[in-house]
Short mmCIF file of the C-alpha atoms (twelve columns), coordinates in Angstrom:
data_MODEL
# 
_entry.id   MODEL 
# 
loop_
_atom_site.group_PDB 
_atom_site.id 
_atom_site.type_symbol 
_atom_site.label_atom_id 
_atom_site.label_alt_id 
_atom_site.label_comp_id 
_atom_site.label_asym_id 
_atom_site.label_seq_id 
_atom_site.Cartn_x 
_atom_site.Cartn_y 
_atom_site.Cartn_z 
_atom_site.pdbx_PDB_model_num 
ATOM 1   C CA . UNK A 1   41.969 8.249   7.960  1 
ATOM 2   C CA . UNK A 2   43.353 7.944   11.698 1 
ATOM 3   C CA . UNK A 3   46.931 8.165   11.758 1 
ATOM 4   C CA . UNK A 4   47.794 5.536   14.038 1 
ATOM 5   C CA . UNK A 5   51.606 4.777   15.904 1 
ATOM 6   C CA . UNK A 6   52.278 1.078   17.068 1 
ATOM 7   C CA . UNK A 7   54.900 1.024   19.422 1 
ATOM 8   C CA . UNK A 8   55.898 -2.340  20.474 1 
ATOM 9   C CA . UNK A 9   59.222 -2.738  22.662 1 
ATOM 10  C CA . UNK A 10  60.979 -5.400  24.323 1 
ATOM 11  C CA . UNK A 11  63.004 -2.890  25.797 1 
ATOM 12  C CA . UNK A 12  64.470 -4.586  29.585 1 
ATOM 13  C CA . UNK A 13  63.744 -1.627  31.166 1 
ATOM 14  C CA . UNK A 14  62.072 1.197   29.237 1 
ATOM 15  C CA . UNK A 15  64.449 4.317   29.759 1 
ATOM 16  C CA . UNK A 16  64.050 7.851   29.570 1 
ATOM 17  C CA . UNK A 17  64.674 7.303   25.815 1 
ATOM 18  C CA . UNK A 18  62.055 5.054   25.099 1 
ATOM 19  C CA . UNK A 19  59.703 7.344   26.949 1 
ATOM 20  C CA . UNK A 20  61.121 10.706  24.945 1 
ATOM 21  C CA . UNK A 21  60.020 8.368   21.622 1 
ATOM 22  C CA . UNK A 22  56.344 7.966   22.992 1 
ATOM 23  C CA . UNK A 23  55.851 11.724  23.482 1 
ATOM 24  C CA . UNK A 24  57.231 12.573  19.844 1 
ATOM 25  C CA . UNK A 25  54.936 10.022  18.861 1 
ATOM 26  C CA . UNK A 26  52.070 11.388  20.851 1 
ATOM 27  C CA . UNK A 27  52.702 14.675  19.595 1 
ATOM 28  C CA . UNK A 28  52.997 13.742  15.617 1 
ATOM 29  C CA . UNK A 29  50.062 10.989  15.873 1 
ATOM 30  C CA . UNK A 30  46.523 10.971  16.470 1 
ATOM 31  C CA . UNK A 31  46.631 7.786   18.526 1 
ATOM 32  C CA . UNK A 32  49.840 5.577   19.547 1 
ATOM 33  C CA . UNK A 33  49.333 2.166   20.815 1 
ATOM 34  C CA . UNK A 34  52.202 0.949   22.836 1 
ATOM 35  C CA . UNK A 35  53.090 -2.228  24.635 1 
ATOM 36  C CA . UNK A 36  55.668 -4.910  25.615 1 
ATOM 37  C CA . UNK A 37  56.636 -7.408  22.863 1 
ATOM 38  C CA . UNK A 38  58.860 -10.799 23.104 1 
ATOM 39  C CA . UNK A 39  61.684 -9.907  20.416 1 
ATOM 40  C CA . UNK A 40  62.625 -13.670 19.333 1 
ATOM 41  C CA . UNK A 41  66.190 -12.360 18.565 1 
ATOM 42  C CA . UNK A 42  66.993 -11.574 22.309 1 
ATOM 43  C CA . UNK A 43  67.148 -13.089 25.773 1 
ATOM 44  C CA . UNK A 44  65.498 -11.053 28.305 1 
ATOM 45  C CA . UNK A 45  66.026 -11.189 31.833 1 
ATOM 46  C CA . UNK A 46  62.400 -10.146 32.879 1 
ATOM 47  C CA . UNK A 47  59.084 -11.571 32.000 1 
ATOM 48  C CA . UNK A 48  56.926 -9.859  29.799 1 
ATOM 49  C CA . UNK A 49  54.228 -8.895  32.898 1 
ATOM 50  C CA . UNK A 50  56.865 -7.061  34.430 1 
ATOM 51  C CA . UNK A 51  58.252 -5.101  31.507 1 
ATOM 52  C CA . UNK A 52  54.856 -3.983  30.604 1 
ATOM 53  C CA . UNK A 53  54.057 -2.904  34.186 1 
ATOM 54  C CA . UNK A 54  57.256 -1.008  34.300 1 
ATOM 55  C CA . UNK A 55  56.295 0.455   30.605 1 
ATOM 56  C CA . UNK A 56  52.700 1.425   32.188 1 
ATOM 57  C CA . UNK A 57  54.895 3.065   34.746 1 
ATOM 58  C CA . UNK A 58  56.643 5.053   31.897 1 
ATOM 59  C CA . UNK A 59  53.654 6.182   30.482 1 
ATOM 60  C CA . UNK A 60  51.618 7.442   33.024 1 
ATOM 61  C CA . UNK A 61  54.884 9.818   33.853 1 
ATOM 62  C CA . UNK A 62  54.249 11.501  30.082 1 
ATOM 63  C CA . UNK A 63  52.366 14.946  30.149 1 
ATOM 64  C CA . UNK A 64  50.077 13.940  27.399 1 
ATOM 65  C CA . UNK A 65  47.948 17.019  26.667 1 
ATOM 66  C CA . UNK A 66  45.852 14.838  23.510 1 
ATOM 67  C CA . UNK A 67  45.238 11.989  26.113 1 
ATOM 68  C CA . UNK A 68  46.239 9.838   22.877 1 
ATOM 69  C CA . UNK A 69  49.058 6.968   24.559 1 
ATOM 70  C CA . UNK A 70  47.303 3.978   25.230 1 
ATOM 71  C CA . UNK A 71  48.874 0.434   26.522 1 
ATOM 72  C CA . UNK A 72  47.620 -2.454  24.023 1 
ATOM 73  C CA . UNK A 73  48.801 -5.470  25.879 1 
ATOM 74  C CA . UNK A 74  47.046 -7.783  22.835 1 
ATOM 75  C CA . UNK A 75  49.002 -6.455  19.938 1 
ATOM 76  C CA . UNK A 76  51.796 -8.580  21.700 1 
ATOM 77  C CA . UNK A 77  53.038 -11.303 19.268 1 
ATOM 78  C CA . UNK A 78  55.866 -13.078 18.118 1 
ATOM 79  C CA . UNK A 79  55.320 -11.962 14.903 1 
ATOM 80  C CA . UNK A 80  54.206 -8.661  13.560 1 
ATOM 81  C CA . UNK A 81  52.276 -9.635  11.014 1 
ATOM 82  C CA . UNK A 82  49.846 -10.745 13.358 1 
ATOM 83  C CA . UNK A 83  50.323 -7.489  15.248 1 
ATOM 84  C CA . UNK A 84  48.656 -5.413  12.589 1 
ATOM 85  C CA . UNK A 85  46.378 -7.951  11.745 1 
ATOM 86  C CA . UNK A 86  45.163 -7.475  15.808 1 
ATOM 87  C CA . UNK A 87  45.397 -3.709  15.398 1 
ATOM 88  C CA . UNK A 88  43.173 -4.136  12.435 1 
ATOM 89  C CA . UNK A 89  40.724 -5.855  14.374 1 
ATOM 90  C CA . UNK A 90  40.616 -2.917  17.365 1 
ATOM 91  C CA . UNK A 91  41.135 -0.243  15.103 1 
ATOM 92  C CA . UNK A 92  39.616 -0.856  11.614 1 
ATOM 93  C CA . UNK A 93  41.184 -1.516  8.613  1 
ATOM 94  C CA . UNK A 94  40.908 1.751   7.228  1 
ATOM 95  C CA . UNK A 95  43.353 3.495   9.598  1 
ATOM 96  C CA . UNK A 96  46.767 4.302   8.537  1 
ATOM 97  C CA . UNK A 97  49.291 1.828   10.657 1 
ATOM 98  C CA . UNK A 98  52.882 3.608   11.264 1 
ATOM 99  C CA . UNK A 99  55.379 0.514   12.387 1 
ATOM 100 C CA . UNK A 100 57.925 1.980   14.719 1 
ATOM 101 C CA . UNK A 101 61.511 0.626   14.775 1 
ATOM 102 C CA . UNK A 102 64.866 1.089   16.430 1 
ATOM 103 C CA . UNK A 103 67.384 1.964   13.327 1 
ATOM 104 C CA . UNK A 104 69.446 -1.072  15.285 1 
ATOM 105 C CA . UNK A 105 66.335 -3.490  13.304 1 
ATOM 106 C CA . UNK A 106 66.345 -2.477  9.899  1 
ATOM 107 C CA . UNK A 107 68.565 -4.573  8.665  1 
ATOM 108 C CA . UNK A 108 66.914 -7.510  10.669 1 
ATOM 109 C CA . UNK A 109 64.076 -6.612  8.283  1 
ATOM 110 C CA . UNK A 110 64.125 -8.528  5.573  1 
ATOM 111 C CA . UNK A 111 64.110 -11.726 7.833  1 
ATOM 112 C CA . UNK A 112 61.227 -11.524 9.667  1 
ATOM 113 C CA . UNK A 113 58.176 -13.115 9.286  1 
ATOM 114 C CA . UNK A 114 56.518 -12.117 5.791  1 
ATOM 115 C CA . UNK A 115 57.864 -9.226  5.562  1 
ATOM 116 C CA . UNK A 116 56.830 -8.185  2.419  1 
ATOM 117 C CA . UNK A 117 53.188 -8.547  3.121  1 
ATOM 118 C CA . UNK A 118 53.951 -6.638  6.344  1 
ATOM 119 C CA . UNK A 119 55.149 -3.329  4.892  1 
ATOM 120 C CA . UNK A 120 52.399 -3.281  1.795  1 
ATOM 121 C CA . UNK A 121 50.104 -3.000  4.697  1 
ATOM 122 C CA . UNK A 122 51.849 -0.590  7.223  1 
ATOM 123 C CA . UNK A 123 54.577 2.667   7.178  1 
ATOM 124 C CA . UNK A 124 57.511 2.422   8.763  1 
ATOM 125 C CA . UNK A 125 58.753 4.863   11.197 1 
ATOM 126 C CA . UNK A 126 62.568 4.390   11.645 1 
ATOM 127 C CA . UNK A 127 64.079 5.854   14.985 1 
ATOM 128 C CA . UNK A 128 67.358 6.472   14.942 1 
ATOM 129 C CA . UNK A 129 69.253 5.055   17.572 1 
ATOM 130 C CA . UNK A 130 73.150 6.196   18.234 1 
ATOM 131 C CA . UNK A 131 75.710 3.340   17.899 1 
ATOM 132 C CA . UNK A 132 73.331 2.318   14.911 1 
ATOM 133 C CA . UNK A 133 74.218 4.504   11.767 1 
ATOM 134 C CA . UNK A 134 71.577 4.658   8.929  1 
ATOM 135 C CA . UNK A 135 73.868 3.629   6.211  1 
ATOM 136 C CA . UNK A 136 71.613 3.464   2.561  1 
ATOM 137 C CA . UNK A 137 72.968 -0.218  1.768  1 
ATOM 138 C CA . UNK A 138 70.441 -1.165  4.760  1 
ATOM 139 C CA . UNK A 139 67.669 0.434   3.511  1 
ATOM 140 C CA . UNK A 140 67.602 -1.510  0.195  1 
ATOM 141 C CA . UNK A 141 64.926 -4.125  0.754  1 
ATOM 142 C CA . UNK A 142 62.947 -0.973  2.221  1 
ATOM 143 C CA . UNK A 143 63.413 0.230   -1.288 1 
ATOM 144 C CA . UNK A 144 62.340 -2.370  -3.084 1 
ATOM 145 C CA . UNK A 145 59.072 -2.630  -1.859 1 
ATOM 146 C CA . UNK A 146 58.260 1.133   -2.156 1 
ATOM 147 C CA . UNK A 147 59.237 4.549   -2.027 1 
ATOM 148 C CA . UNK A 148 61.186 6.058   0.420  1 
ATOM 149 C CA . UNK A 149 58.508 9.154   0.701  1 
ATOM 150 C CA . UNK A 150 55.391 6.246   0.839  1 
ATOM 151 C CA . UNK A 151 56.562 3.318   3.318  1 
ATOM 152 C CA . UNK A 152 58.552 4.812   5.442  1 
ATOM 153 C CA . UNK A 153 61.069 7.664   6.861  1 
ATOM 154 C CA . UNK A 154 63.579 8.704   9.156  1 
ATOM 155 C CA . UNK A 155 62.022 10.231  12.614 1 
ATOM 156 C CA . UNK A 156 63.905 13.758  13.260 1 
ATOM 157 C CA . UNK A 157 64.157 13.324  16.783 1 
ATOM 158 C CA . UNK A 158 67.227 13.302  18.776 1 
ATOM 159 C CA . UNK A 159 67.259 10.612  21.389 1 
ATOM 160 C CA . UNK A 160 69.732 10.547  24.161 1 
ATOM 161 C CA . UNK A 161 72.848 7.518   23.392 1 
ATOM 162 C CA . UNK A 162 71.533 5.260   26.330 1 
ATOM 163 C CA . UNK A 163 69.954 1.389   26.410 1 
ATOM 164 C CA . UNK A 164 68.177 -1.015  28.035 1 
ATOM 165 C CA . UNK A 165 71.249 -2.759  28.182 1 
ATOM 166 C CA . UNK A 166 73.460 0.204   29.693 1 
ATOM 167 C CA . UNK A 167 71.118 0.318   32.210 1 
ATOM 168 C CA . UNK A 168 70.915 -3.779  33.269 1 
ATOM 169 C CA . UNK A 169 75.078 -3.540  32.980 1 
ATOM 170 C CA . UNK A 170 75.356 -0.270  35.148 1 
ATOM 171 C CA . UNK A 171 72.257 0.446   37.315 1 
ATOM 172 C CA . UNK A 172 72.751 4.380   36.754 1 
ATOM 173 C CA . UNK A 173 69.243 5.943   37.875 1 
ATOM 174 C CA . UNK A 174 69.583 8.641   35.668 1 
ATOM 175 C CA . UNK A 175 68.714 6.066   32.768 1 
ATOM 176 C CA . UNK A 176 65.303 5.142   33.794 1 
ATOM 177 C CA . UNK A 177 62.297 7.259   35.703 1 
ATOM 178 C CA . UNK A 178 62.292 6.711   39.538 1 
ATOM 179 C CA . UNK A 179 59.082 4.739   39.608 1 
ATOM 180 C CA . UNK A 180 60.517 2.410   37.141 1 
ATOM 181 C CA . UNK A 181 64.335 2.373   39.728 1 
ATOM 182 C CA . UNK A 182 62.156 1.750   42.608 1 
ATOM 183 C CA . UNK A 183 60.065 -1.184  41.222 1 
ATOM 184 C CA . UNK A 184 63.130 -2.272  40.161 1 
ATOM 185 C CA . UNK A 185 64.634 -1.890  43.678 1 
ATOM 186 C CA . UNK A 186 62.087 -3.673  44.882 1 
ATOM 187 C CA . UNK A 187 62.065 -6.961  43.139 1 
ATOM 188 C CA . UNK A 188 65.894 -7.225  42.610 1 
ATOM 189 C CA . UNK A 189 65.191 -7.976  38.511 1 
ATOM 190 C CA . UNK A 190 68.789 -7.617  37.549 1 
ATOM 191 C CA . UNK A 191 71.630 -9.528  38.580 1 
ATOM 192 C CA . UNK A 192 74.032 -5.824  39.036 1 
ATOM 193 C CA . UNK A 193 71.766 -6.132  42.458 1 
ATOM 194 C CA . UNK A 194 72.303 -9.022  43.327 1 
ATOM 195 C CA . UNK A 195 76.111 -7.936  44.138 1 
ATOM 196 C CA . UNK A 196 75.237 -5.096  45.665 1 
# 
């Protein structure tokens, strides 16, 4: 069965730590289908067309020897339920779906959108995110539904304590890849610029 990573992110811009989570992905995966998702819990600043160009910008800076990162711009939905139900439909239903999530969403879990039915039909992949500790109380509902060794576990990565959000409050370049500063530069997309 094809071990398969969906990485949806509504990250506003991708950093250098959402791009370090793609190439653990790419190396511990057999394919990992990544693309730009509306997270109904937050505002963005951007429109989705221009977060997943500057997420196609991301990727195409990755060294990826298994040629396995691909962009899926249709698995974007408000709802993730019909996310894998998509990936079904491009990948066939007998591949293994691994969910991947910021530690900062697990205890958003419960609350979304049928969850239940969503994790009897996909692993989660829980990336641990500083500023976010993975206390056991907020792994509960994961619990219920499963096993901790069957539905889902812990990535060992270490990721570097930076954001989306440090970035749009600061501007510091060394959060994001140049391509993604200068497309930035070039259509003014946050408002830091504006005062500059």
């Amino acid at each position: 069965m094809t071990k398969i990573a969906l990485f949806g992110t509504s990250a506003d811009p991708p950093t250098i730590a959402h791009q370090m989570i793609i190439k653990w992905l790419s190396q511990n995966f057999e394919l990992v289908a990544v693309w730009a998702s509306e997270n109904p819990l937050k505002n963005c600043q951007t429109s989705l067309v221009k977060r997943a160009y500057m997420l196609e910008l991301l990727i195409e800076e990755i060294d990826d020897p298994k040629h396995n990162i691909s962009i899926y711009d249709e698995l974007s939905y408000p709802k993730t339920l019909q996310t894998l139900k998509k990936a079904k439909e491009i990948f066939g239903r007998k591949a293994d779906f691994f969910l991947v999530i910021g530690s900062d969403l697990v205890c958003q879990i419960s609350s979304w959108y049928k969850a239940e039915e969503l994790l009897s039909q996909v692993k989660l992949i829980v990336m641990p995110r500083l500023g976010y500790p993975l206390a056991e109380d907020e792994f509960s509902f994961l619990n219920e539904i499963g096993s901790k060794n069957e539905k889902w576990f812990i990535a060992d990565v270490e990721l570097p304590e930076i954001s989306s959000t440090d970035y749009r409050k600061s501007g510091h370049k060394n959060l994001i890849i140049p391509r993604i500063n200068n497309y930035i530069e070039k259509h003014q997309l946050y408002e830091w610029q504006k005062t500059h």
